[in-house]
C-alpha positions as CSV (number, residue, x, y, z in Angstrom):
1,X,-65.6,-7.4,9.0
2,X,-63.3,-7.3,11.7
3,X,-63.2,-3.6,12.3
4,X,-66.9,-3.1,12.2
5,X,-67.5,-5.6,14.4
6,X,-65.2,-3.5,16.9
7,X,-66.6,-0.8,16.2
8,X,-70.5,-1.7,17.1
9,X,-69.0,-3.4,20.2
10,X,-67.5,0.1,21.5
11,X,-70.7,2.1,20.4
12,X,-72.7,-1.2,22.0
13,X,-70.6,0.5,25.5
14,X,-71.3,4.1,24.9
15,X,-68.1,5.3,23.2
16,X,-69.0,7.9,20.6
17,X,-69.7,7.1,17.0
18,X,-67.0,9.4,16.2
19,X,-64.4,8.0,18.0
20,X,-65.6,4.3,17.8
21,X,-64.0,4.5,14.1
22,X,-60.3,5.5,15.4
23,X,-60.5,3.3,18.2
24,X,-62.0,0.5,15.8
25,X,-58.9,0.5,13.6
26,X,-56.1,0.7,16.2
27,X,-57.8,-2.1,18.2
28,X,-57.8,-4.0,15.0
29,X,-54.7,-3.0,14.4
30,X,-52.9,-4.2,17.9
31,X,-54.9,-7.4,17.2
32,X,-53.1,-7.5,14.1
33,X,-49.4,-7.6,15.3
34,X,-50.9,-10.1,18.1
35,X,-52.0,-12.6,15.9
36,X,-48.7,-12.4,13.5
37,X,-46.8,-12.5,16.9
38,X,-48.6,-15.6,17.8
39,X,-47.9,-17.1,14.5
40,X,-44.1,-16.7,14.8
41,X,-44.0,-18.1,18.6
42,X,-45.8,-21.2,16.9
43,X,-43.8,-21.7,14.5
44,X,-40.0,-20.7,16.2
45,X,-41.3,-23.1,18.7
46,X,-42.4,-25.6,17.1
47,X,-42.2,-25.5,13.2
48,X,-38.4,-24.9,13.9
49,X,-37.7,-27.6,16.3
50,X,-39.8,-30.0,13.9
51,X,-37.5,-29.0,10.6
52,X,-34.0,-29.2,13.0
53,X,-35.3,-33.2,14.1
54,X,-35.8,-34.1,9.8
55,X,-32.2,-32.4,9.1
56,X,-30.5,-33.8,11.5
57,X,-31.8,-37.3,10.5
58,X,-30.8,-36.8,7.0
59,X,-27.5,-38.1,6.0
60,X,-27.1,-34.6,3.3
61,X,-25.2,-31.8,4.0
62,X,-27.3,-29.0,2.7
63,X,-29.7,-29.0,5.0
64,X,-27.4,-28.9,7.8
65,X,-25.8,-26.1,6.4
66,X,-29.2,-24.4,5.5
67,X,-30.1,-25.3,9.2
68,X,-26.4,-23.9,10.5
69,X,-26.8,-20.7,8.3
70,X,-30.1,-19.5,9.9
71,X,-31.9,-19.7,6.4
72,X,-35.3,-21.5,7.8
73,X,-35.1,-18.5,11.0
74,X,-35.1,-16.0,8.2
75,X,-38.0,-17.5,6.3
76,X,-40.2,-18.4,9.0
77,X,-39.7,-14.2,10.2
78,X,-41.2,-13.0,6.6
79,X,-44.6,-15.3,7.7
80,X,-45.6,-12.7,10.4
81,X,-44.3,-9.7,8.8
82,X,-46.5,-11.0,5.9
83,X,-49.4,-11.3,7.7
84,X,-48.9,-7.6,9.1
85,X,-49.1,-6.4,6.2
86,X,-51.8,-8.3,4.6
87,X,-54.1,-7.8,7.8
88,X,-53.3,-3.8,7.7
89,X,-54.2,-3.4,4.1
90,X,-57.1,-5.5,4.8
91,X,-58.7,-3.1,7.6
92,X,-57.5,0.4,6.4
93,X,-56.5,0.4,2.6
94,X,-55.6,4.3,3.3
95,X,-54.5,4.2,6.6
96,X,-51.3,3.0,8.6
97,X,-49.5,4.6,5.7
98,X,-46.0,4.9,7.4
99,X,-46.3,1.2,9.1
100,X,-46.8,-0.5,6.0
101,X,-44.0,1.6,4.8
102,X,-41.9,0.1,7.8
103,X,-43.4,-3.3,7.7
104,X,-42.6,-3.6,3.6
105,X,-39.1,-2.0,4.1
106,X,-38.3,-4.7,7.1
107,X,-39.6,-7.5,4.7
108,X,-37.4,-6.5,2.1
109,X,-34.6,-6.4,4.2
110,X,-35.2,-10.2,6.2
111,X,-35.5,-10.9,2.5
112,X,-31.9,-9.9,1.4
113,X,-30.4,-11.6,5.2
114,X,-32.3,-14.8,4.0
115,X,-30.5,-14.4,0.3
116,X,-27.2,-14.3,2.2
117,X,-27.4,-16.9,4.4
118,X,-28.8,-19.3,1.3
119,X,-25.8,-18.3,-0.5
120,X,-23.4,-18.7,3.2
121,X,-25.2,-22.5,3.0
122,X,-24.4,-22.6,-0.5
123,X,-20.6,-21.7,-0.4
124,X,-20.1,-23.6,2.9
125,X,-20.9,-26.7,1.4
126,X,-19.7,-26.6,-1.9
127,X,-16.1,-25.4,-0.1
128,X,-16.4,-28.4,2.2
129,X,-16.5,-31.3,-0.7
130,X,-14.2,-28.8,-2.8
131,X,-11.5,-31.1,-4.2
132,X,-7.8,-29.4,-5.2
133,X,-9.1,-29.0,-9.2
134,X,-12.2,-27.2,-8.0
135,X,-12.4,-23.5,-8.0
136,X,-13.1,-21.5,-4.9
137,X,-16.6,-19.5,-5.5
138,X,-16.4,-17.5,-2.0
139,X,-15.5,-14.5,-3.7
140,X,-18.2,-14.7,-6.2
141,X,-20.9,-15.1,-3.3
142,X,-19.8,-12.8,-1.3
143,X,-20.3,-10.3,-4.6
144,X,-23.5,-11.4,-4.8
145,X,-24.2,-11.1,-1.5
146,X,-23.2,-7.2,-1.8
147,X,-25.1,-6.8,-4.9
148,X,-28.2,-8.4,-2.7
149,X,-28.0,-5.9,-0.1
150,X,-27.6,-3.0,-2.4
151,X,-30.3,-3.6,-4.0
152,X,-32.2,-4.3,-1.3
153,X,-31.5,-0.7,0.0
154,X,-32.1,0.8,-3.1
155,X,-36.1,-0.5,-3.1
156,X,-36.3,0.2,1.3
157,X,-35.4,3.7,0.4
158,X,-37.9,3.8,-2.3
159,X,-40.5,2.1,0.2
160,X,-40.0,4.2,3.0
161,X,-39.8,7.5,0.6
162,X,-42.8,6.1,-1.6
163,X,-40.8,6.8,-4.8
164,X,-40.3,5.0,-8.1
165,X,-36.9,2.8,-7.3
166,X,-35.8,3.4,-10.8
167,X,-35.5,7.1,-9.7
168,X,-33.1,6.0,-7.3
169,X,-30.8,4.1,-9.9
170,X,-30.8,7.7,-11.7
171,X,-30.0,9.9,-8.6
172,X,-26.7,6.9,-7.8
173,X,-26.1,7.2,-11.3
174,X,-24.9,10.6,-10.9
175,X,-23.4,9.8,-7.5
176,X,-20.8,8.0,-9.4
177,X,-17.8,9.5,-8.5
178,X,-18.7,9.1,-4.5
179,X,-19.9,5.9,-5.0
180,X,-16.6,4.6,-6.7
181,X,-14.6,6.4,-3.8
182,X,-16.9,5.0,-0.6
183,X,-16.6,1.5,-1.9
184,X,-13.6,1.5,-3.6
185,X,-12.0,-1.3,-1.8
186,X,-15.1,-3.3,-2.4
187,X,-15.3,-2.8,-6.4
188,X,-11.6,-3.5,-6.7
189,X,-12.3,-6.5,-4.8
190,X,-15.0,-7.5,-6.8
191,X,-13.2,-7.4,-9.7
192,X,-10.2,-8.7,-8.5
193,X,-12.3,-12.2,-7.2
194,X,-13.8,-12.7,-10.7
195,X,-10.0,-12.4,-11.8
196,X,-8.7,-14.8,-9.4
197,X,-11.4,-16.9,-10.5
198,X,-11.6,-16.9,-13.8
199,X,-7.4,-17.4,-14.2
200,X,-7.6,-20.2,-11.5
201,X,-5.0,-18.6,-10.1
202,X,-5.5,-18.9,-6.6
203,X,-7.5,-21.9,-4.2
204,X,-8.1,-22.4,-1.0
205,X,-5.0,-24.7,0.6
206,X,-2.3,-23.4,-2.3
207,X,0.8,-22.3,-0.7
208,X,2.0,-19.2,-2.0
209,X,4.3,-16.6,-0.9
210,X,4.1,-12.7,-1.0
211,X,7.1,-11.2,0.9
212,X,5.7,-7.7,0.4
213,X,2.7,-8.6,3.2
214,X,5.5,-11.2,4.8
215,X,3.0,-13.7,3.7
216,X,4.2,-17.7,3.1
217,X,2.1,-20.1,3.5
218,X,-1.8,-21.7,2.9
219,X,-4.7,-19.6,1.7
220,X,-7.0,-20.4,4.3
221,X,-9.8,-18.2,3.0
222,X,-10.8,-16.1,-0.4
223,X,-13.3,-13.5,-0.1
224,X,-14.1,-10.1,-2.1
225,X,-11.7,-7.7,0.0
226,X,-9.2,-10.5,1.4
227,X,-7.4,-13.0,1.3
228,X,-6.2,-15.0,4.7
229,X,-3.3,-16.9,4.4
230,X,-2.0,-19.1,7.4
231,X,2.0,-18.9,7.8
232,X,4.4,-21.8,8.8
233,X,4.7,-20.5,12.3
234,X,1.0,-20.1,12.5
235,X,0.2,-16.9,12.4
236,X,-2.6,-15.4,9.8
237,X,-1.7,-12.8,7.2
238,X,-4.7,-10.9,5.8
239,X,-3.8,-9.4,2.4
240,X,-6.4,-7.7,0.6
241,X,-7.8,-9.6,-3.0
242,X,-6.2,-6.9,-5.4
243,X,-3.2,-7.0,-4.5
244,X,-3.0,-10.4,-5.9
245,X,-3.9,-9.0,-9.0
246,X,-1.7,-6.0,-8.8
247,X,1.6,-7.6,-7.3
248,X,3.3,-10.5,-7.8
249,X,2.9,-13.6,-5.8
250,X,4.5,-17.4,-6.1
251,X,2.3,-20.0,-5.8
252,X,3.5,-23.6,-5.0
253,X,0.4,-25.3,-6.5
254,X,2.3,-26.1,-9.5
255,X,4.7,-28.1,-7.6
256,X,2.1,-30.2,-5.4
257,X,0.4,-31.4,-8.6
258,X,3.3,-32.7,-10.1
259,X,5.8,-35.9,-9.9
260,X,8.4,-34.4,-7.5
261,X,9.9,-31.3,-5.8
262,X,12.8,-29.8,-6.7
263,X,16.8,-30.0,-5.0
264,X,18.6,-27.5,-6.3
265,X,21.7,-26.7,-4.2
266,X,25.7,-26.7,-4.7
267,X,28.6,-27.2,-3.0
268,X,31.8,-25.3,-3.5
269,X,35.1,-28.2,-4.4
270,X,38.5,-26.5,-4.0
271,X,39.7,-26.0,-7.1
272,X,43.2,-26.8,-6.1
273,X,42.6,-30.2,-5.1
274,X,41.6,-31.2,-8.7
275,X,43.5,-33.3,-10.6
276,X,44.1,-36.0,-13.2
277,X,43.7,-39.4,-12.2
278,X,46.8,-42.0,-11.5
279,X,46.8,-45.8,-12.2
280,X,46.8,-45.5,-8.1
281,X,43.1,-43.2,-8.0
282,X,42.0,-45.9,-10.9
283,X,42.4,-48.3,-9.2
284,X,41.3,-47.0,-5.5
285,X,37.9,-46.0,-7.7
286,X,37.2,-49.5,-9.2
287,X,36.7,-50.6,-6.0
288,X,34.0,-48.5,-5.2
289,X,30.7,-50.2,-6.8
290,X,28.8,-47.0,-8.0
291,X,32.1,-46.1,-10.1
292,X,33.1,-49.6,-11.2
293,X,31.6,-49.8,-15.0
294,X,32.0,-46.2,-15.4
295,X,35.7,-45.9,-14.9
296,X,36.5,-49.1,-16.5
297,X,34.6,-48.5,-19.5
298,X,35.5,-45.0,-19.6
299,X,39.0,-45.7,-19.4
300,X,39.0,-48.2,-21.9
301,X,37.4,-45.5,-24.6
302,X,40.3,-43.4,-23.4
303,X,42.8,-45.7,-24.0
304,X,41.6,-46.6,-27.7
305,X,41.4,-42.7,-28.5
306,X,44.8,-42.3,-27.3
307,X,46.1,-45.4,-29.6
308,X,44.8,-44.7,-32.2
309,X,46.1,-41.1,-32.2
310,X,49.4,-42.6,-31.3
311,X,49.4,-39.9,-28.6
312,X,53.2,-40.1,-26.0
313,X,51.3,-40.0,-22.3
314,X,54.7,-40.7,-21.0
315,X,56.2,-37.3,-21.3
316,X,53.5,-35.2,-19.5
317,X,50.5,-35.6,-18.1
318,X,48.2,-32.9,-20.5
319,X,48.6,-35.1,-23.5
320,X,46.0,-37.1,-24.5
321,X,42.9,-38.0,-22.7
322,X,42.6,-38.6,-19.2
323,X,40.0,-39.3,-16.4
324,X,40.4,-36.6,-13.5
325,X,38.8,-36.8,-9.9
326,X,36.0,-34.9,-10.4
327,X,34.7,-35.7,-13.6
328,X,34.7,-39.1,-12.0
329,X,33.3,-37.6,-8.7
330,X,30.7,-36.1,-11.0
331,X,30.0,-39.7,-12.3
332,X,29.9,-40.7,-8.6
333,X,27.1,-38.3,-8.2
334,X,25.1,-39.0,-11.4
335,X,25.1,-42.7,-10.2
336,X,24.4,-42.2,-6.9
337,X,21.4,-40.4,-7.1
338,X,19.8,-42.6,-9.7
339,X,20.1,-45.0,-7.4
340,X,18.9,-43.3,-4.5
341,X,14.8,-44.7,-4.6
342,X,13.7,-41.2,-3.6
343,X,14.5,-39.2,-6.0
344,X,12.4,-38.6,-9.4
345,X,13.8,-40.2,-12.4
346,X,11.3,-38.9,-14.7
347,X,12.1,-35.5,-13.7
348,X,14.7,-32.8,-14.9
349,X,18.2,-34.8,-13.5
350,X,21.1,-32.8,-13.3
351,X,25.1,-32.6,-12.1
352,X,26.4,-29.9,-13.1
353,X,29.4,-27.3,-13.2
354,X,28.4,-24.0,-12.6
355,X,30.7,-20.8,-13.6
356,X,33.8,-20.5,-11.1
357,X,33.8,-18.4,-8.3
358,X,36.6,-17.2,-5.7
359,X,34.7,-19.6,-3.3
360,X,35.7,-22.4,-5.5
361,X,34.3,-24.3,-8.4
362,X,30.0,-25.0,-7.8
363,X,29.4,-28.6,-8.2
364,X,25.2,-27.9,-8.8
365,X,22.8,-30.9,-7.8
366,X,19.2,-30.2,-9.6
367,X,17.2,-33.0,-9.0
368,X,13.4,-34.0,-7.7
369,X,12.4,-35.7,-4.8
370,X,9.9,-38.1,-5.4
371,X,8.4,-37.0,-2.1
372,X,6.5,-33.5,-1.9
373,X,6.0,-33.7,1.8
374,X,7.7,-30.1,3.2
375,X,9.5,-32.5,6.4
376,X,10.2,-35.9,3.8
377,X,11.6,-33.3,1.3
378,X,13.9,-31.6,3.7
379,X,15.4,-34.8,5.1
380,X,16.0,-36.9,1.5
381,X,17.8,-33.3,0.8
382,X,19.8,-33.4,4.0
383,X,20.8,-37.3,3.8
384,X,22.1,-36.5,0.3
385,X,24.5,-33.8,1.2
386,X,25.6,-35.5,3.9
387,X,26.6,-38.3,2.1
388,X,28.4,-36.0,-0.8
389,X,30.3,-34.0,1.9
390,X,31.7,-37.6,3.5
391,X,32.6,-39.0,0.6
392,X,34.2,-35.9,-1.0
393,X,37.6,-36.6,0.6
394,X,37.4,-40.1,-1.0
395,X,37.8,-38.3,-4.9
396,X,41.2,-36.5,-3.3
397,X,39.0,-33.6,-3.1
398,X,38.2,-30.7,-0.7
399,X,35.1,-28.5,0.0
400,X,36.3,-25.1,0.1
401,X,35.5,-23.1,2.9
402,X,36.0,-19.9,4.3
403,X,39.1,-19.8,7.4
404,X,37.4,-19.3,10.3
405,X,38.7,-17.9,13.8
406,X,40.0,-20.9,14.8
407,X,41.8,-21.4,11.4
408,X,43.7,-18.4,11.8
409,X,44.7,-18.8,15.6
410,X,45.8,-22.1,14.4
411,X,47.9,-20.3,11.5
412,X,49.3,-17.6,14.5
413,X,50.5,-20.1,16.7
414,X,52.7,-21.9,14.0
């Protein structure tokens, strides 16, 4: 045995018997922490090197990430800290009490580091193949990750205090109250993950909006106390995880996954300028090749009601049936976006009236772009208008619009 052989070597050069014993076992002891410190210079050294050359020749991710997360480090630190305590209980089963105390308490706590980085690996790589129907599981790690760590303090305290852990459990039990107010953020977080989760109601790379927090824009990152969401002028916006539970939020993931994304947007027609259609506007209309079939077999329904209710159009212009400019303008519209190759057909497809204003009368396109891209969907919208606003005048119509300055210097100078 080691200690006795240290011990007949120091009595071998005179030292008492006494204190050959004491001197025995702290020798032993140094040697001890030597010989594990040895160990882990071999094997950071070399061991190490040897596992970072086979992981970075496989073509799999999760040993880069287990590699990148510091999980083999972790490991290879329990090997000496193992042999510590192995070597101590071997030379003095009743002796080096409190270092075994610290050496078991330091294991248990490279132990719960190595749990999280395994899980860190873990989340890292499932989030980096994570397509846009898979849900995020940050949140749920990270949980774990706390519930790791408390634990893990809950048996170093009963190490260090050499007490039954369950005794522990009891004393927090009744620590309740504290408990929930120290980590309150963290619970509601908790809580609030497995929500988000379970609902699917928010993933990494949805754009959502949350005025209150002045957040709009793409979750960037999910975890138990936030969420990070990168806004369009590039700036982060941390909110924390219940609040998405507890206030409302839009999320545009509902839009990216389907066929199109939505135009809805008026414009304001004079209600003055509208009128019934002459044999003059008929004709002028005819011409135009959107309008051609519509007005020609519109007018010819009109013309067959009106017979056959033997209906005078001579005397005034309300009797009977008859086209006016804007329905026809309306018709314009209808035809001219379904022939417009970028927006939706399958879609909702609407020209409408809305309810008249003192701004004028709402003429409400509600249509889908067949393109969801943010800068695509802002230009179809923009050519669109801009084609509606030139050719307004062509119906014998006019976009009302507030006088401006120059409107009413112009009126002064009359």
């Amino acid at each position: 045995m080691l200690v006795k052989w240290i011990q007949d070597l120091l009595i071998s050069y005179g030292t008492p018997e006494a204190s050959a014993d004491e001197f025995a076992l702290v020798i032993s002891a140094a040697l001890i922490f030597a010989v594990a410190y040895a160990v882990y210079w071999i094997l950071k050294n070399y061991l190490l090197k040897v596992i970072r050359r086979i992981t970075e020749k496989t073509s799999n991710k999760w040993d880069d990430k287990l590699m990148e997360s510091r999980v083999f480090h972790r490991l290879l630190r329990l090997i000496p800290l193992t042999v510590i305590a192995i070597g101590l209980e071997r030379i003095a089963p009743g002796g080096f009490v409190l270092i075994k105390r610290v050496v078991f308490a330091v294991i248990i706590f490279i132990g719960a580091r190595t749990v999280e980085a395994f899980l860190n690996a873990v989340s890292d790589v499932y989030h980096s193949c994570m397509d846009e129907h898979r849900k995020p599981i940050r949140p749920l790690f990270q949980a774990l990750q706390l519930v790791t760590y408390f634990l893990a303090s809950i048996f170093m305290i009963s190490v260090l205090l050499n007490k039954e852990p369950w005794g522990l459990f009891t004393l927090l039990g009744g620590m309740t109250a504290v408990t929930m107010l120290v980590f309150k953020d963290s619970i509601l977080g908790f809580v609030a993950g497995i929500q988000l989760g379970a609902n699917d109601m928010v993933r990494e790379g949805d754009w959502i909006e949350m005025p209150k927090y002045g957040a709009d824009g793409d979750v960037i990152e999910v975890s138990v106390n936030t969420v990070k969401v990168r806004n369009w002028d590039k700036t982060i916006t941390t909110i924390p995880t219940y609040a998405l539970i507890s206030d409302s939020f839009k999320n545009w993931r509902g839009m990216s996954e389907s066929g199109g994304r939505r135009i809805k947007r008026s414009i304001c027609i004079d209600m003055n300028t509208v009128q019934f259609a002459d044999e003059a506007m008929l004709e002028k209309f005819q011409a135009m090749e959107l309008l051609k079939d519509y007005v020609v077999k519109t007018q010819e329904e009109i013309n067959a009601a009106n017979a056959e209710k033997n209906i005078d159009l001579s005397s005034t212009m309300v009797n009977g049936r008859r086209q006016t400019n804007l329905g026809i303008f309306r018709a314009y519209l209808e035809n001219y976006l379904r022939s417009n190759p970028k927006i939706h057909k399958g879609m909702t497809f609407l020209v409408r009236h809305l309810q008249p204003t003192p701004q004028g009368l709402p003429i409400e396109i509600y249509v889908f772009s067949a393109d969801k891209n943010w800068a695509a969907y802002e230009s179809i919208q923009a050519d669109i208008f801009d084609h509606i606003l030139a050719a307004i005048p062509e119906f014998g119509l006019r976009v009302y619009q507030q006088p401006s300055g120059n409107d009413i210097a112009a009126l002064s100078i009359r």
